[in-house]
C-alpha positions, 0 to 999 in steps of 0.5 A: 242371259249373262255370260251364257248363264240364264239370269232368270227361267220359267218352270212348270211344277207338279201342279201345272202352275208356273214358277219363275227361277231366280238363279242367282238369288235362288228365288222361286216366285208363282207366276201367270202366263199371259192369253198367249202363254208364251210369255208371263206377267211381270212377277215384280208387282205380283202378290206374291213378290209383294209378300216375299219383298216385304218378308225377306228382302228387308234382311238383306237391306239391314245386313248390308247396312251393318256391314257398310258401317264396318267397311268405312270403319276399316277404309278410315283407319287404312287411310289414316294409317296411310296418311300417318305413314306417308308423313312419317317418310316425308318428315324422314326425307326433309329432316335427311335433306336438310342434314346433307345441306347442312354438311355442304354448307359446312363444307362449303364454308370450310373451303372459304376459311383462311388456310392456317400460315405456316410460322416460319424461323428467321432462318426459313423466313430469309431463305423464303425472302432471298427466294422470291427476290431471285425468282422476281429478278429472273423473271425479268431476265428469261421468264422461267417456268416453276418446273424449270426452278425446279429442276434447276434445284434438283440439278444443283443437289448433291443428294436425290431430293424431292422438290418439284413446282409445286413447292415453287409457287408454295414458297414464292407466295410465303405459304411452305417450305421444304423441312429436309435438309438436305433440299434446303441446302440445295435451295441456298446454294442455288440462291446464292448461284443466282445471286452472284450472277444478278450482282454481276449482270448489275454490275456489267450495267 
């Protein structure tokens, strides 16, 4: 008995012979009760078993072959097919992290590379030169920070200028300086500011 269905039974038929039920393979097969009769004689190596195995059964054994062929058949193409999928994605996945480094090493190559000087005017050269050595003299004097320079630039101007700290250091190390002009007057008035009080501070010495 399995799952509460009865795997084999014992029937009598018309005759008052005996039969045993195969139910799952819908088999009937004659049997012999023992002197008991309670219990019969193993049918699996009875005649009559014997002829129905060696008619019948062979069948089932030939169509089960037939169709395992075509089972390993379909099981070799879905995994060749798998297989060819899944190297298809990792080719895809290496070909896409090979570009990204290639992009960050371009970009990190791009941060290396020398920054482009400006060219500079003699006007704007001189201006750069004065600047520095004003910016060096004070701070031997009072060590000023680059937004206060600033500020003292913005504060020298007559008109509303943008020039802030930044651009301080950007001049003091010869890399830019301000186009407008109106910002470089203000940077030459105060140069010359504080070129006059440097020449009396070394005169008074």
């Amino acid at each position: 008995m399995e799952d509460g269905n009865f795997l084999l039974k014992i029937l009598q038929n018309h005759h008052s012979n005996y039969e045993l039920l195969i139910l799952q393979l819908d088999i009937k097969i004659e049997v012999q009760l023992d002197t008991t009769g309670k219990s019969i004689i193993n049918p699996f190596y009875s005649a009559n078993l014997k002829n129905y195995l060696e008619k019948v059964w062979w069948k089932t054994i030939v169509l089960w072959s037939n169709l395992n062929l075509p089972i390993d058949e379909y099981i070799g193409i879905r995994t060749q097919t798998l297989k060819s999928t899944q190297n298809l994605i990792a080719e895809k996945l290496m070909r896409r992290s090979s570009n990204h480094k290639s992009q960050d090493q371009d970009k990190l190559n791009e941060q290396w590379k020398p920054k482009r000087t400006r060219v500079f005017t003699s006007k704007e050269s001189k201006i750069l030169e004065e600047f520095k050595i004003i910016l060096d003299y004070r701070k031997t004097l009072d060590v000023p920070s680059q937004y206060r320079i600033a500020r003292e630039i913005r504060e020298i101007s007559l008109d509303d200028i943008g020039f802030n700290q930044s651009m301080v250091s950007r001049m003091y190390n010869n890399i830019d300086i301000p186009k407008c002009d109106k910002t470089l007057t203000a940077i030459k008035n105060w140069i010359n500011k504080e070129l006059e009080r440097k020449d009396k501070h070394e005169n008074l010495d």
